[in-house]
N, C-alpha and C positions, 0 to 999 in steps of 0.2 A: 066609764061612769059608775058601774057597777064597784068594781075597785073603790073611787075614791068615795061612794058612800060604806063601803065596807070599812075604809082607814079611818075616815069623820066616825064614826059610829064607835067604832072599838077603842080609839084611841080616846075618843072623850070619858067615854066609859071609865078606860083604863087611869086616865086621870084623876075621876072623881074618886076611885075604888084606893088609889093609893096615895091620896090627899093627905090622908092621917101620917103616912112613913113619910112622904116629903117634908111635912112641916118637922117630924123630927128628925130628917137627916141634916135639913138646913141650919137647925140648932147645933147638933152635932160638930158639922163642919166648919163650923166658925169656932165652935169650942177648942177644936182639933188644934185648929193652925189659923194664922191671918191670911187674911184674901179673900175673894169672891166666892159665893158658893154654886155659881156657876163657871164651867169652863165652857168659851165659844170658839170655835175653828174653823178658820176658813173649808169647805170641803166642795167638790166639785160635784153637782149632782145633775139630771138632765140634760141631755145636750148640750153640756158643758156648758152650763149655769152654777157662779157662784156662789152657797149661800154659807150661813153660818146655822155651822152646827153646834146641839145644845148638850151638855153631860154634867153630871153632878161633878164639881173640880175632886181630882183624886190625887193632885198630884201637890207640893208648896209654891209659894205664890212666884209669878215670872218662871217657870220650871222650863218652859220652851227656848229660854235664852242658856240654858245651862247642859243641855243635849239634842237629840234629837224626839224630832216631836212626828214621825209616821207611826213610829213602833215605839211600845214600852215594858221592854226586860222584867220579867217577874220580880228581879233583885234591886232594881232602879232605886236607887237610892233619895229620887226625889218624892216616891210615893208616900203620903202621908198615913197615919195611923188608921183610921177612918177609910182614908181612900183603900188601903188593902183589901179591908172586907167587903167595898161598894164595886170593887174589881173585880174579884174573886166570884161571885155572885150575877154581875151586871147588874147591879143594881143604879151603877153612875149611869144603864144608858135611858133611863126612865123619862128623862125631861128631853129626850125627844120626838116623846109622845107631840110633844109643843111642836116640833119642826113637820109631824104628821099634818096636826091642824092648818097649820100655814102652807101645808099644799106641798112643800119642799122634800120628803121625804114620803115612803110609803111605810104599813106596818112590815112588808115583808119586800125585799130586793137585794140587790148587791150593795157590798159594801162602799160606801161615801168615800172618798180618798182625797188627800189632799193631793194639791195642785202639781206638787211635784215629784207626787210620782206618779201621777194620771200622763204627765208627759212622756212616762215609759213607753205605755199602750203601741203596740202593733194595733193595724187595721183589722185585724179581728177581735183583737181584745177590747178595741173600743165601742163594741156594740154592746157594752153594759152599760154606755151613757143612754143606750136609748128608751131607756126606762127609767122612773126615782129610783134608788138609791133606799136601801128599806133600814129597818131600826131594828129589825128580826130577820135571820136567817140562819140559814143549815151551818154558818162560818162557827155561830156558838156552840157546836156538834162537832165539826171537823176542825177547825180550827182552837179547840179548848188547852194545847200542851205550847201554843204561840209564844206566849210568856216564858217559859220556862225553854224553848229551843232558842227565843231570839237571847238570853242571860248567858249560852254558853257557846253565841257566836262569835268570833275574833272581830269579825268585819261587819257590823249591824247594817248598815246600807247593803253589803253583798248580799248577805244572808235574806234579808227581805226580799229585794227586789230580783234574785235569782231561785230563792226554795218555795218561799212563802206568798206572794204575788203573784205567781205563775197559776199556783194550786186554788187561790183564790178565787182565781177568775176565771180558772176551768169550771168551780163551781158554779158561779153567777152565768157563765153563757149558757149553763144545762139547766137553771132556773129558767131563764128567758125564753129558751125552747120550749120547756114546759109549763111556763107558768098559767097557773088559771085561779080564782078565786077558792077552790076548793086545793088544792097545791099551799098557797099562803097558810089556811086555817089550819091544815096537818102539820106543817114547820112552826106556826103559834104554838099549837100542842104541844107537840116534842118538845120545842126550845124550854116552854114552860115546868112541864114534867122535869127535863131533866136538873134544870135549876132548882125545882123544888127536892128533887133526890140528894142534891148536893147540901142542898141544908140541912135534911132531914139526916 
């Protein structure tokens, strides 16, 4: 309970505080290229519950029918102008503030995955469904060179779900052991800090 009034809380907040950058990324991305300026994706979260998830779209319009849609190559060629900088940042994962509200996600958990590759999971590794699925986590610390290791893989399905998967979700079960409402707000921190470093 405590949790999900800490997510209703912050992430409303988090909303109101960057209302002004949404309404101009929204302009933005429509300027950019045609299409929606939101991207929604199937993603597995709680007890393997399906829901959709929400991101500023970063990629041209239909981009999931023209490769693969778990991972996205630094170099991808379907990233749009706009989307670069909203990647580079996370700034596209803002409007899942939205998926916090609706209960569907938390501000801080393991990473949402889609359906196929949640059917990798070993029985240990499935004990990340037993919590949401968060919008914030240590993944944007440890996982920040993804991009750049999946651009210079041969095999992008290997690569992922044999180097990058595995390390994932070694993470997320040492979250779940540890996790406590005071554990979330030091990863909010961090993650924030270091995103602002990166801009600065």
């Amino acid at each position: 309970m405590l949790k999900r009034l800490f997510d209703v809380f912050f992430s409303f907040l988090g909303l109101i505080f960057f209302s002004p950058l949404l309404i101009l990324l929204t302009t933005l991305i429509k300027l950019d290229s045609p299409g929606s300026v939101f991207f929604r994706q199937e993603r597995v979260g709680k007890n393997g519950r399906i829901f959709k998830i929400y991101k500023f779209r970063t990629m041209e319009k239909d981009a999931e029918k023209k490769g693969v849609h778990f991972t996205t190559p630094s170099t991808d060629p379907r990233i749009t102008k706009i989307g670069r900088f909203l990647r580079k940042f996370y700034i596209d994962e803002i409007p899942q503030l939205i998926n916090v509200l609706k209960g569907e996600m938390s501000l801080v958990g393991p990473r949402a995955e889609v359906p196929e590759i949640v059917t990798l999971y070993n029985e240990e590794q499935k004990k990340v469904l037993s919590v949401k699925p968060g919008s914030w986590f240590n993944r944007k610390m440890e996982f920040r060179k993804e991009g750049e290791i999946m651009s210079s893989a041969e095999n992008l399905y290997q690569t992922y779900t044999q180097k990058i998967m595995p390390e994932k979700l070694k993470l997320s079960l040492k979250y779940i052991n540890e996790k406590s409402l005071w554990l979330d707000f030091k990863l909010i921190i961090k993650t924030l800090f270091r995103i602002i470093s990166d801009i600065i």
